[in-house]
C-alpha positions as CSV (number, residue, x, y, z in Angstrom):
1,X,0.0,0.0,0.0
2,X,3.0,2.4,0.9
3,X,4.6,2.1,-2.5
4,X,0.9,2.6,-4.2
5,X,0.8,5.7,-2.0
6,X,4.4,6.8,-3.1
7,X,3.3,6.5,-7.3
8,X,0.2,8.1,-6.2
9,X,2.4,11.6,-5.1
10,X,4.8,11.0,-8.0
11,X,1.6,11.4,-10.3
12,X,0.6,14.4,-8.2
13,X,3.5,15.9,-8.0
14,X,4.5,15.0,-12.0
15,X,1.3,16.8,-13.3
16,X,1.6,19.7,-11.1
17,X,5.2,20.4,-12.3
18,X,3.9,19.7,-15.6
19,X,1.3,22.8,-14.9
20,X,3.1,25.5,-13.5
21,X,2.8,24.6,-9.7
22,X,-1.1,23.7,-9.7
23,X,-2.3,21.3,-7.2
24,X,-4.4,18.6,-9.2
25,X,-8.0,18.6,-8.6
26,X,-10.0,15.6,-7.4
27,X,-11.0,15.2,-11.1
28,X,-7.3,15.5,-12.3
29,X,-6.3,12.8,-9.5
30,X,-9.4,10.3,-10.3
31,X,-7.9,11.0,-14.3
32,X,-4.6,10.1,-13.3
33,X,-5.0,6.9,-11.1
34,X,-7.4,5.9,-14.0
35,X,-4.9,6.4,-16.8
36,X,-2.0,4.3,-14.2
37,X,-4.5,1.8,-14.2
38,X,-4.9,0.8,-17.2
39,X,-1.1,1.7,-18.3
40,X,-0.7,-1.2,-16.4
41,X,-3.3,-3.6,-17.3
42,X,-3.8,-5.2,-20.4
43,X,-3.7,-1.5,-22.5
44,X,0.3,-1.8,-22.0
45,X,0.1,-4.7,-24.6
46,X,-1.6,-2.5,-27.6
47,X,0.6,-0.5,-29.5
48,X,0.1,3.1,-29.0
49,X,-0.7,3.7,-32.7
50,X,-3.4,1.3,-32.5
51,X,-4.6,3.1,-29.3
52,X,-4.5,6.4,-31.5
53,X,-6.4,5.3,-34.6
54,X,-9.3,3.9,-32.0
55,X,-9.5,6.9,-30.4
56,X,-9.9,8.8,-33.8
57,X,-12.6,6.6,-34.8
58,X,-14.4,6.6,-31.7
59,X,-14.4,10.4,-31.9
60,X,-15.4,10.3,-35.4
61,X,-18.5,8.0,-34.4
62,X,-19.4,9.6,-31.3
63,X,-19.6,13.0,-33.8
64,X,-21.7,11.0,-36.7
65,X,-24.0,10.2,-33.6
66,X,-24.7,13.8,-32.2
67,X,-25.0,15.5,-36.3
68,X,-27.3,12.8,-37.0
69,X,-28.4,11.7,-40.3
């Protein structure tokens, strides 16, 4: 649990040096423990190219959704 605690602060501490010295929000620290998560998991297997082009496309269909026909 301590080291979880420890990566948990480096994240902190990483964005807010990233961002000029802002503290992270609740949000920001639900975002990044998220994001470790699934670095982690089985998303650290698919290339990040692959992880791009699904992202485009789900953007593109969540757009074609809210235009309409």
């Amino acid at each position: 649990m301590a080291s979880d605690d420890s990566a948990r602060s480096a994240d902190d501490a990483g964005w807010s040096q990233l961002h000029g010295g802002v503290q992270p929000s609740p949000v920001v620290r639900g975002w990044l423990r998220m994001v470790r998560v699934l670095s982690s998991g089985p998303v650290a297997r698919i290339p990040p190219d692959v992880l791009s082009v699904a992202g485009v496309l789900a953007l593109a269909a969540a757009w074609a959704a809210v235009a309409g026909p």
